[in-house]
C-alpha positions in Angstrom: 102.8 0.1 223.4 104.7 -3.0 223.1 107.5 -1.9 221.1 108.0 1.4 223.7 107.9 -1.9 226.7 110.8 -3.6 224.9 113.1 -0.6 224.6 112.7 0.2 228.2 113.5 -3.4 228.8 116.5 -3.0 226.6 117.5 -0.1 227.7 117.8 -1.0 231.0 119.8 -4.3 229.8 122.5 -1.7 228.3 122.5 0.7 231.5 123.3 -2.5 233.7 126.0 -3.6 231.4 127.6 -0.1 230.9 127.5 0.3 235.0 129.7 -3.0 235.7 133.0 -0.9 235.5 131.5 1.4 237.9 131.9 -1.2 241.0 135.2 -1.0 239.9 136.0 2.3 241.6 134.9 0.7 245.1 137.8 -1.4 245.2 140.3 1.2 243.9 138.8 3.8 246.7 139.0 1.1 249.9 142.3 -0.8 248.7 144.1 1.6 246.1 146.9 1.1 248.8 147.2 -2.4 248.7 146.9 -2.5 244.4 149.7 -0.3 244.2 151.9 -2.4 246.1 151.0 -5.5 244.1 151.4 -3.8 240.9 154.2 -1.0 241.4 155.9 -2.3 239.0 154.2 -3.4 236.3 151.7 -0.8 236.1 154.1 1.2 232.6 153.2 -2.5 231.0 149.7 -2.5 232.0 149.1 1.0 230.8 150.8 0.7 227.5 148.8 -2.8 226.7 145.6 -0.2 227.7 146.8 2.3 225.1 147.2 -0.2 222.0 143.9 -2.1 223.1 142.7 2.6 222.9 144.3 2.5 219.7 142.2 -1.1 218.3 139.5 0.4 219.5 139.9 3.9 218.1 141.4 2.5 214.4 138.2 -0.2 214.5 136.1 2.7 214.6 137.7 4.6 212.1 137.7 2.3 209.7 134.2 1.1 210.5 133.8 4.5 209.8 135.1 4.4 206.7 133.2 1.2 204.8 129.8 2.3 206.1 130.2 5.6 204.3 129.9 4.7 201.0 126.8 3.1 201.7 125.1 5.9 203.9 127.3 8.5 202.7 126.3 10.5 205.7 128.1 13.5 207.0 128.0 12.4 210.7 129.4 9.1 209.9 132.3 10.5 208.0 132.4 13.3 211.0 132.8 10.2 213.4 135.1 8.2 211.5 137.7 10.9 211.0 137.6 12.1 214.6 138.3 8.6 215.5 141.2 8.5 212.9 142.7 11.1 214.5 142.5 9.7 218.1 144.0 7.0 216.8 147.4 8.5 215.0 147.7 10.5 218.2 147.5 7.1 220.2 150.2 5.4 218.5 152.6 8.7 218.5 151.7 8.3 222.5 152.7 4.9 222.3 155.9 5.2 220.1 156.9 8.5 222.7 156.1 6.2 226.2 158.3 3.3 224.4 161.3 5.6 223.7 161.0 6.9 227.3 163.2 10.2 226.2 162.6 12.7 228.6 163.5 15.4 225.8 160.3 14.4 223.9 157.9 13.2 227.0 156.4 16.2 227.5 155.0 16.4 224.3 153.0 12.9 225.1 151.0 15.3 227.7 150.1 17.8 225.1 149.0 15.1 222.3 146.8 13.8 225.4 145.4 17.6 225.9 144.9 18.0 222.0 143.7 14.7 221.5 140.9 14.7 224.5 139.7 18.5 223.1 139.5 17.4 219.4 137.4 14.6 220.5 135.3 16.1 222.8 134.9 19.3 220.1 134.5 16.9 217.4 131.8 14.8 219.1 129.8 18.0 220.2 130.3 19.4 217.0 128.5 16.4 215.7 125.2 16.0 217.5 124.6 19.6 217.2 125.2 20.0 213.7 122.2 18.3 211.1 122.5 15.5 209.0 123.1 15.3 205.3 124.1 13.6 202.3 127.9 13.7 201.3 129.9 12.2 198.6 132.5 9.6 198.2 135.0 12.6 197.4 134.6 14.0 201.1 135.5 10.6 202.3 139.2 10.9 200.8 139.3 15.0 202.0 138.3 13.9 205.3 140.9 11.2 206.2 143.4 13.5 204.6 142.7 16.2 206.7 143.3 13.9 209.8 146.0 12.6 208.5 147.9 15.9 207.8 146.5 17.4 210.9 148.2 15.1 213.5 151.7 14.9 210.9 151.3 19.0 211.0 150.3 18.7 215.4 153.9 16.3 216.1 155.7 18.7 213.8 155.2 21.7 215.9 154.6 20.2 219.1 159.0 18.8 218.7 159.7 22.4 217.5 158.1 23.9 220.5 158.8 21.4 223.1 161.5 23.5 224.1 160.2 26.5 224.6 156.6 25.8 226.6 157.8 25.0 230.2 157.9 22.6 232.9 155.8 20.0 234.0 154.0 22.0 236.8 153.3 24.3 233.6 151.9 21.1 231.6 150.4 19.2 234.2 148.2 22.7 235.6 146.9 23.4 231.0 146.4 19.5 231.3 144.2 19.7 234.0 142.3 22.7 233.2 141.8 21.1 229.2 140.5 17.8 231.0 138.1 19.7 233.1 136.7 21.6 230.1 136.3 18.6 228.2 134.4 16.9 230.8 132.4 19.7 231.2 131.8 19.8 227.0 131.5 16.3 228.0 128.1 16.9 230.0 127.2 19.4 227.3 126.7 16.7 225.0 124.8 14.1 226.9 122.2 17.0 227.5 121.9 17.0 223.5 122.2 13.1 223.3 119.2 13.2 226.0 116.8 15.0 223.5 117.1 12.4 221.3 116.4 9.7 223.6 112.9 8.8 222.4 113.8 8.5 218.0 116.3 6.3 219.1 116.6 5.2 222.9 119.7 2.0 222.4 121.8 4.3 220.9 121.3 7.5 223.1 122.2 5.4 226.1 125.4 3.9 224.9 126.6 7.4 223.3 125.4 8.8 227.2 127.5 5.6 228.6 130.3 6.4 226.9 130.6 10.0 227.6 130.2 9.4 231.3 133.3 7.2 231.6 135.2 9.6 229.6 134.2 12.3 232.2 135.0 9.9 234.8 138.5 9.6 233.2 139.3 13.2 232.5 138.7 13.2 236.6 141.1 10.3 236.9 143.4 11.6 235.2 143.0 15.0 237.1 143.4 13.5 240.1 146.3 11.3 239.6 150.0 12.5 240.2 151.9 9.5 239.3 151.9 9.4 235.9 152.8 5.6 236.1 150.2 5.1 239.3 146.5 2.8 239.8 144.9 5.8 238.9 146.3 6.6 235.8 145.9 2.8 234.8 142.2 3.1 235.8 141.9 6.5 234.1 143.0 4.6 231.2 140.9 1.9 231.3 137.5 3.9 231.7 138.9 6.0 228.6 138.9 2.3 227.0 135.9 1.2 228.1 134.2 4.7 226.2 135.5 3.5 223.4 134.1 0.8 223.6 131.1 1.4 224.3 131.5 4.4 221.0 131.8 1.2 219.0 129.1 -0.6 219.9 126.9 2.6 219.2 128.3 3.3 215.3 128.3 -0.5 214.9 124.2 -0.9 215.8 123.9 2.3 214.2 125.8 1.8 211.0 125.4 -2.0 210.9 123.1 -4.1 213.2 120.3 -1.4 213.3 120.1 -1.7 209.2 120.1 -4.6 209.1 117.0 -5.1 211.6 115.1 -2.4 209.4 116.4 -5.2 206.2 115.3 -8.1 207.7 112.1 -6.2 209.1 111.1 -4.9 205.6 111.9 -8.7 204.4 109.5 -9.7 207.0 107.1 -7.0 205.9 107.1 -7.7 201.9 106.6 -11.6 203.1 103.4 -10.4 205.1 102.2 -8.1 202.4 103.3 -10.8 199.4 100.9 -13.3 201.8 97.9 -10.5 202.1 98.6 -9.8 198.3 98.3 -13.5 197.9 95.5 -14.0 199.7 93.7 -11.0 198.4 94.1 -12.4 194.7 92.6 -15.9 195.7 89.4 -14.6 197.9 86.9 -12.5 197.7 87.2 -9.3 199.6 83.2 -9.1 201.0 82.9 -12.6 202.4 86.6 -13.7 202.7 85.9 -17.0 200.9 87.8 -18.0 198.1 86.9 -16.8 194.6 86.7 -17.6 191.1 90.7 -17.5 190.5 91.3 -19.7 193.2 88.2 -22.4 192.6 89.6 -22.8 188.8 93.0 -23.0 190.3 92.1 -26.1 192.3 89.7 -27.7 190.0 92.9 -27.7 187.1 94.9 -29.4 190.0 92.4 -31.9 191.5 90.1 -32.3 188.6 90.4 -36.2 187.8 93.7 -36.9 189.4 92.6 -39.5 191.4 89.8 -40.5 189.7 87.0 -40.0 192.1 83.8 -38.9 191.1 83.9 -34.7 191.9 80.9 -32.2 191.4 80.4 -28.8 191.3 76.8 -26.8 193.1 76.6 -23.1 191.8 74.1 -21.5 194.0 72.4 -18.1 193.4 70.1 -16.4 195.5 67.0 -14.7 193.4 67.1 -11.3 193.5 69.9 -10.7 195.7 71.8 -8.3 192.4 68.8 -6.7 192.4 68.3 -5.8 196.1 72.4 -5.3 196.8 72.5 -2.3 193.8 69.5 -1.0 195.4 70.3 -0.7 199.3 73.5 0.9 198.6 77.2 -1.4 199.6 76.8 -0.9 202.8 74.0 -2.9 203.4 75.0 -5.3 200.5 78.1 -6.1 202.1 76.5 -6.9 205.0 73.7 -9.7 203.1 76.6 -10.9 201.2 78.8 -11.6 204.1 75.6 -12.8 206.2 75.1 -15.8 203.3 78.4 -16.9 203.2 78.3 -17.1 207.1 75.4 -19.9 206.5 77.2 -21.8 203.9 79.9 -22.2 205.4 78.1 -23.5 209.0 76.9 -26.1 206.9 79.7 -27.3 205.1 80.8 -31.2 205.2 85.2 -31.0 205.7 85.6 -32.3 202.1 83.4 -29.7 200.8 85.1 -26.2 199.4 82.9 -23.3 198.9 83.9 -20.2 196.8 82.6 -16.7 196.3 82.1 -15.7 192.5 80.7 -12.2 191.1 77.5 -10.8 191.9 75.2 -13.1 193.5 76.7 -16.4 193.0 78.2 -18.6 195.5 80.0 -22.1 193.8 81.3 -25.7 196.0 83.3 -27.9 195.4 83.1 -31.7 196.2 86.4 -33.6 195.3 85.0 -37.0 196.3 80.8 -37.5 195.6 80.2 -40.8 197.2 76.4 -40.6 196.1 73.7 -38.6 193.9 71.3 -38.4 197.4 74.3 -36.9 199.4 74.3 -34.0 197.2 70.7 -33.6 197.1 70.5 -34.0 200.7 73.1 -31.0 201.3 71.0 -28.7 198.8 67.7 -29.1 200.4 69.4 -28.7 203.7 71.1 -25.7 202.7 67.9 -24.4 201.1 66.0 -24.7 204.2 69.0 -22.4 205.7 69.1 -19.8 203.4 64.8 -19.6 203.7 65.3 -18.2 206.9 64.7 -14.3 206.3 67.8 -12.5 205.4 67.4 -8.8 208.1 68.3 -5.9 206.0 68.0 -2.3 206.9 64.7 -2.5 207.4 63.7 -5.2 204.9 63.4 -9.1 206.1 64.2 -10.4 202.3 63.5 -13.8 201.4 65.8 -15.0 198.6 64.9 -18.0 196.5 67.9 -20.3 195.9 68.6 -21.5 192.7 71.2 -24.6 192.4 72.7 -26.4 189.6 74.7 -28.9 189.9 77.2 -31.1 187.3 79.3 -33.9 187.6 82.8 -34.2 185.9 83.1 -36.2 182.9 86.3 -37.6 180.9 86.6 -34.5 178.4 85.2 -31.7 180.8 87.4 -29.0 181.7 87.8 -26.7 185.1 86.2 -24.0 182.8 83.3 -26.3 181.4 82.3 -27.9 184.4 82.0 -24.6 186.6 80.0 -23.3 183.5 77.8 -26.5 183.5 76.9 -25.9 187.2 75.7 -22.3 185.6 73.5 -23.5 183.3 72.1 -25.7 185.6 71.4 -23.4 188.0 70.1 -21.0 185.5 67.3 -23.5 184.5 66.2 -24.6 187.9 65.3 -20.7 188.7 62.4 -21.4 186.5 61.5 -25.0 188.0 59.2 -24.9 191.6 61.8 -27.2 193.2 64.7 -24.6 192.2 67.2 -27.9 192.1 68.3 -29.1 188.5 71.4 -31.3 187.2 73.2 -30.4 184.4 71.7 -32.4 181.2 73.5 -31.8 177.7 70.8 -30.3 176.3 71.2 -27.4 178.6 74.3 -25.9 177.1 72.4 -23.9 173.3 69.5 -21.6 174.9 71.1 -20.7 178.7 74.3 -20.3 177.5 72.6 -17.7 174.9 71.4 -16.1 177.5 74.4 -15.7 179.6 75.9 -14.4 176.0 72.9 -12.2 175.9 73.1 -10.8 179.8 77.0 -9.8 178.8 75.9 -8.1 175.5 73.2 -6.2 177.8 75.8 -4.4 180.0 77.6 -2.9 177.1 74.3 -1.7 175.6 73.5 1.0 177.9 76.6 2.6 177.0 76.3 2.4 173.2 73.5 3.9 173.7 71.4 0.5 172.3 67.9 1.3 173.9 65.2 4.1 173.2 61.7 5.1 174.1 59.0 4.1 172.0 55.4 6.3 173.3 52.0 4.6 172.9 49.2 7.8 173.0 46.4 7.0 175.6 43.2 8.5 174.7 41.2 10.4 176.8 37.4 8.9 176.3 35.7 12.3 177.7 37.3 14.6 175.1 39.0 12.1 172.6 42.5 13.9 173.4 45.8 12.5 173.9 46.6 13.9 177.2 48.9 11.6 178.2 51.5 8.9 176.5 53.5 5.5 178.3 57.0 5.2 177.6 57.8 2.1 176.8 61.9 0.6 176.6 62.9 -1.0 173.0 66.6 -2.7 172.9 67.7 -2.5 169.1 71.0 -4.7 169.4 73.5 -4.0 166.4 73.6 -7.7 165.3 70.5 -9.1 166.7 68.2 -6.5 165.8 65.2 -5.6 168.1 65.5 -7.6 171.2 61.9 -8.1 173.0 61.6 -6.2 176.3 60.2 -9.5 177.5 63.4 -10.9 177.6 65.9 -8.5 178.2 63.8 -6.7 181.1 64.1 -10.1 183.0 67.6 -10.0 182.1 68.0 -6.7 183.6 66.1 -7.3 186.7 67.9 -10.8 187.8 71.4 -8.7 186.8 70.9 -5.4 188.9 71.3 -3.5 185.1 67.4 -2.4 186.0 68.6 0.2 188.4 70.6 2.6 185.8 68.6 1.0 183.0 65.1 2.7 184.8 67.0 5.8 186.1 67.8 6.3 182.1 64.2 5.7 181.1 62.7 7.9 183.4 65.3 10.8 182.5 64.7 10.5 178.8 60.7 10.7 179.4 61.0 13.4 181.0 63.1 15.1 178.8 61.0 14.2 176.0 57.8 15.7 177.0 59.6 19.2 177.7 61.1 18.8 174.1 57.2 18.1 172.5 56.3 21.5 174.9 59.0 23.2 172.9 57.8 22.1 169.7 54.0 23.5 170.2 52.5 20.4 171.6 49.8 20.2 174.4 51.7 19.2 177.3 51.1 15.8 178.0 51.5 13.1 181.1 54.3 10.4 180.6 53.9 7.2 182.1 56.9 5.4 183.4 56.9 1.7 184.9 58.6 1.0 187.6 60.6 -2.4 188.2 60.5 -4.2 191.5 64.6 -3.6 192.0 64.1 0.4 191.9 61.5 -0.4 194.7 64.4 -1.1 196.7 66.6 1.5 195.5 67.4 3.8 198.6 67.8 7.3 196.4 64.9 6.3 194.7 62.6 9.3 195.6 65.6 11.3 195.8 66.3 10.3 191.9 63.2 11.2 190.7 63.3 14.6 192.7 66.6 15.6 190.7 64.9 14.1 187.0 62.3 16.5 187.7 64.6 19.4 188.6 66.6 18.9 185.9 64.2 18.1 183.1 61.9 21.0 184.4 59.1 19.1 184.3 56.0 19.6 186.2 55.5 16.6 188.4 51.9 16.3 187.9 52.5 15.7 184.6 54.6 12.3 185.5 52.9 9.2 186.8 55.0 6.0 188.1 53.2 3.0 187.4 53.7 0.1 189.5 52.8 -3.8 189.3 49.8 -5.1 191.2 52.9 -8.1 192.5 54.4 -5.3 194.5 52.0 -4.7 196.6 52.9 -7.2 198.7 54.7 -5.5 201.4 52.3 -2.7 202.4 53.9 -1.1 205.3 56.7 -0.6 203.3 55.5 0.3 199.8 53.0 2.4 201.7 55.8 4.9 203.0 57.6 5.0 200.0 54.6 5.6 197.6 53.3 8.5 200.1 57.0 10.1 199.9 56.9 10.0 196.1 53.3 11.4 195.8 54.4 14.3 198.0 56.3 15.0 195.1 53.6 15.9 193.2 53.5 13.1 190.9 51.0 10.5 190.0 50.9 6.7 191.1 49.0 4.2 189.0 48.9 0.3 189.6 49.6 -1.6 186.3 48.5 -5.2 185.0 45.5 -4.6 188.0 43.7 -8.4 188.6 46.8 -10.2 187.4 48.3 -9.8 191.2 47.2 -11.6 194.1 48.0 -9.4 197.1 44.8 -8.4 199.0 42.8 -5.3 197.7 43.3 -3.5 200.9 46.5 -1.6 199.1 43.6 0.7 197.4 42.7 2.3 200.4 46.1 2.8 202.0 48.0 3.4 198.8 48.0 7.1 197.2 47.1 5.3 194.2 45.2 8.0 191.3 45.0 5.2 188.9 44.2 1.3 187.6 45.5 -0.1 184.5 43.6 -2.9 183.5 45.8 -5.6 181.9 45.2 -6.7 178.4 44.8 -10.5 179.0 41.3 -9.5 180.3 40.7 -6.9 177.3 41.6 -9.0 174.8 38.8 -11.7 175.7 36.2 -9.7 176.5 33.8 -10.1 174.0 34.4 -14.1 174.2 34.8 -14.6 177.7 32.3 -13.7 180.3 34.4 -14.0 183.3 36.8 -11.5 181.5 33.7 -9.4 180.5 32.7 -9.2 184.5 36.0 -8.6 186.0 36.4 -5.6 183.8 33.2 -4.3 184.6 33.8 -5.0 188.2 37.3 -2.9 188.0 35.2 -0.2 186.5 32.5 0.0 189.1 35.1 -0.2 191.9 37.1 2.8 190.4 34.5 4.1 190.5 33.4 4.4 194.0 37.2 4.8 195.0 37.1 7.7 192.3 40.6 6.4 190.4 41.0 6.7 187.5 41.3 3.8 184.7 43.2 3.3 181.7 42.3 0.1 179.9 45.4 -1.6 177.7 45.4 -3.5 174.3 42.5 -2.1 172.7 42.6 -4.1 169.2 38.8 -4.1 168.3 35.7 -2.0 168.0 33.9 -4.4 169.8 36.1 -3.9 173.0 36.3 0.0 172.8 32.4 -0.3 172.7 32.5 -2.2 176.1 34.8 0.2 177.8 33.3 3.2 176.8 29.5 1.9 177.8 31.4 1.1 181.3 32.8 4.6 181.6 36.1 4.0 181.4 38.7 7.2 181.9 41.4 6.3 179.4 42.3 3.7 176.7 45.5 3.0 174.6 46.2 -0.3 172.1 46.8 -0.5 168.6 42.8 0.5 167.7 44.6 3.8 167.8 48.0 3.7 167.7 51.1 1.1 168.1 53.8 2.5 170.2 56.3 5.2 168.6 59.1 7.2 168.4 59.1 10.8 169.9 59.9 11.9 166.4 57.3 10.1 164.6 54.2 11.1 167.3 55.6 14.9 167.2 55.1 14.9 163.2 51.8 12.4 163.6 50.4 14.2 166.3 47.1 15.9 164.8 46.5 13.1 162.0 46.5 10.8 165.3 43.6 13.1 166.8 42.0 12.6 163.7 41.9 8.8 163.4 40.8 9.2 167.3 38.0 10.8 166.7 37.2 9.2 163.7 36.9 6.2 165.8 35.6 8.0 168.8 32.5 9.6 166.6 30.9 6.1 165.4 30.1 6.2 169.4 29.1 9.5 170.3 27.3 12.2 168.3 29.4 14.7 168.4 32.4 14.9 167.0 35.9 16.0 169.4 37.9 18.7 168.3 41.7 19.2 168.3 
């Protein structure tokens, strides 16, 4: 809207200008009398200066004409340029004929003026009508030959025939007519300039200009009888002053105009060479700078002046986790939400910076003392306690900090890694605040080594399922089996899921890492179908970051579909510690059970959330956790928490499935307390799919030669 504003604004600047000779026609009207008198004689000078300052004009264009072309090789600037050549030859014959003054050969100046006005007038017409295209620098030479041969060819036969085509009534009446007609061709080409008024409006009205004071002096020149008389001079004059104006329309067009769109795209590739810039040095979420840019400053600042400098790498728990799950939408928004707070509370000399995943990193350049830096990072974890309002989740993120001081020998690349480690470690300290001590550097840094190794693993297809049967205590069948992740890592060999399931979580790998688990279950229990075994119910944990995973019940609606499984024969298990949030596990849980699947709570009396879940939860299931089984022959505590879980199951009719059964003594406990279920090593250590399809009866067997030393009867197959 802008632009349009200026154009009008410039237009109207250029229709001002191009009407100043107008007022001159006042003057010639009211005192054409008086003018003539003054300049009676002088007015054969005045006219012939007009025609050499025509033929400037006309030759300026031409040659304009000709440069530009080999640099826009365009047909209507060649088109322009030789009709302008033309004008120009014709001109100077005029000139050379009114200087001679031979009345043999001065009629022949009136029909290079009647030629020379219908060539242009054709020529220009001609032009706008007909469509633009590319030309060669060959046409340039044809074209400027043609002119010149056609105005050498025109004089030729205009002397031969001067003789023979009348008198000067004769003349005067075909130059009249031919300047009428022109002016009329004249108007027919500023209705065509018109339509082109709004591609480009500057040079539409100059072209219009132009043609307007030709028309005015093809009526000037119709109206005059005095060949030597004001109004021939003035007819003259306005036929200058089109010219004129012509040549300030090829010049913007040909030069001035390109070079605006030049120095525009110069001013463009600086802009975008700014946003490129600035895109490479920040982060494209939050705007803050990023990693490139932080190491970029440390190289430059690190011990220059030899200040004391420190780094703080902050990472808030969880939020990898929770951003993978609620989709980038709502990531984006948490991630630009932090930054906001950090940067509220940032001291001037203070530079924070945006690194991958969840990890925000300042900069200090001067540390004037230990407690101001301590000071700023339990300020800014009393910030970033406030809830964080996502979707419709208020998350609380934990924030870990580490923080390291430069040394003599530490590098931009050492000392941002030393604030890692830091930080790393204090995620497992209550105060979640730690300084970077040497000793730091050998187990986090394995760790950080071992989080890289874990995001390539998935692909390589590193991980498999290992099955551990759970035996039914009522008819001493394996009904159902719990799939359970293994990592077996080409140079480390079998990683424990202990570690690299914490690994997983804190890195947001859980999400494809579970969606892989519980696909392969699945899977695998319509593969066992196929191979003549009873179907059986897989068990599947679930990790707290799929709780949070917006497609979750979506995801296991397709696993289902595409596996063909029977969802009854599926059961999620979940962790007593995320049961914290009731209203909102409590929808989520109902929308998977509508499913048709089964929902079990593992490790139940490890948690401390309140035991209300049970009655709002669709929970068919308790898996009591093996810390209490293991000790329950030694421990009486253990002994009556186990018997309390199976009395409470009870009445809430659940279902329970006791875990790490190792010894006689405890299989005799749980089966006198009526429990549902049992799996441990008693009966069988967790396998492949492989090994439990082949070892499937001869593990019935050993169950029920277990089974029988507590029961009479002994279970069949």
């Amino acid at each position: 809207m802008e632009n349009a504003r200026n154009n009008i604004v410039i237009d109207k600047k250029e229709l001002g200008f191009s009407a100043i000779p107008l007022l001159l026609l006042l003057p010639l009207i009211v005192f054409n009398h008086q003018l003539f008198a003054i300049f009676e004689g002088s007015f054969v000078y005045l006219s012939l200066i007009m025609k050499i300052l025509i033929v400037v004009f006309t030759m300026t264009i031409a040659i304009h004409s000709w440069l530009t072309f080999s640099q826009l090789l365009s047909n209507q600037t060649l088109y322009i340029g030789s009709i302008f050549f033309v004008v120009a030859l014709l001109e100077i014959a005029n000139i050379v004929i009114a200087v001679s003054q031979s009345l043999d050969i001065m009629l022949i100046s009136v029909w290079i003026q009647i030629f020379m006005r219908f060539a242009l007038v054709i020529g220009v017409l001609l032009m706008i009508v007909k469509p633009r295209k590319k030309l060669t620098l060959a046409h340039r030479r044809i074209a400027y030959g043609i002119a010149v041969l056609s105005v050498a060819l025109l004089l030729m036969i205009l002397y031969k025939v001067q003789p023979f085509i009348g008198g000067n009534q004769f003349v005067t009446t075909i130059q009249s007519s031919v300047q009428l007609l022109t002016a009329l061709l004249q108007g027919v080409s500023i209705y065509f300039l018109s339509k082109h008024y709004k591609e480009a409006p500057k040079q539409t009205v100059w072209l219009m200009s132009g043609s307007v004071y030709l028309i005015l002096s093809d009526f000037l020149f119709v109206c005059s009888n005095n060949f030597s008389g004001i109004w021939m001079f003035a007819a003259l004059f306005y036929q200058f002053f089109a010219y004129y104006i012509f040549l300030k329309a090829i010049y913007y067009t040909s030069v001035e105009k390109p070079y605006q769109q030049l120095l525009k795209i110069k001013l463009d590739l600086e802009q975008s060479q700014k946003e490129l810039t600035f895109q490479a040095y920040h982060d494209d979420i939050t705007q803050l700078p990023n990693e490139r840019l932080l190491l970029k400053t440390l190289k430059e600042k690190l011990r220059k002046d030899g200040r004391q400098q420190a780094i703080i790498s902050i990472e808030i728990d969880r939020l990898a986790t929770i951003s993978d799950s609620l989709g980038i939408s709502y990531s984006n928004k948490m991630m630009k939400l932090v930054a906001e707070r950090i940067q509220a509370m940032l001291p001037p000399h203070y530079f924070a910076t945006k690194l991958r995943e969840s990890q925000f990193v300042i900069y200090i350049n001067h540390v004037q003392t230990k407690e101001e830096l301590i000071q700023f990072c339990l300020n800014l974890k009393s910030v970033m306690n406030q809830p964080l309002q996502v979707q419709l989740f208020s998350l609380k993120g934990n924030v870990n900090i580490g923080i390291a001081f430069n040394d003599a020998n530490c590098s931009a690349e050492q000392l941002l890694t030393h604030a890692q480690l830091a930080m790393r470690e204090a995620s497992q300290l209550p105060q979640r605040l730690l300084f970077y001590q040497q000793h730091m550097s050998t187990g986090v840094a394995d760790r950080i080594l071992l989080e890289q190794e874990l995001h390539r693993a998935l692909e390589r297809q590193e991980f498999y399922l290992a099955y551990q049967p759970q035996i039914n205590l009522k008819t001493g069948k394996i009904e159902s089996v719990e799939a359970l992740v293994r990592w077996r890592h080409p140079d480390r060999g079998l990683v424990p899921p202990d570690t690299f399931i914490e690994i997983a979580e804190e890195s947001g790998l859980i999400i494809p890492l579970g969606k892989w688990i519980l696909e392969t279950a699945c899977l695998q229990v319509k593969a066992w179908e196929a191979q003549g075994l009873p179907p059986m119910k897989v068990a599947v944990n679930l990790s707290l970051g799929q709780l949070f995973q917006q497609d979750l019940v979506q995801m296991v609606r397709e696993i289902l579909q595409r596996s063909k499984l029977e969802p009854s024969y599926l059961q999620l298990e979940i962790t007593e510690s995320m049961t914290m949030n009731i209203d909102q596990m409590t929808q989520l849980l109902h929308e998977l059970k509508a499913l048709g699947i089964q929902i079990a709570v593992d490790d139940f009396g490890t948690g401390y959330s309140s035991l209300s879940y049970l009655k709002d939860f669709p929970i068919d299931c308790l898996k009591i956790d093996r810390a209490f089984v293991h000790n329950i022959q030694h421990d009486p505590n253990d002994e009556a928490l186990v018997s309390m879980i199976l009395s409470m199951a009870k009445h809430l009719r659940l279902k329970v499935v006791a875990e790490g059964i190792e010894e006689i003594a405890q299989l005799a406990f749980l089966v006198a307390g009526d429990c549902d279920y049992i799996q441990g090593y008693l009966f069988s250590k967790p396998i492949s799919a492989e090994q439990l399809a082949t070892t499937f009866k001869d593990l019935h067997m050993h169950a029920n030669d277990i089974l029988e030393r507590f029961n009479g009867e002994e279970y069949n197959i």
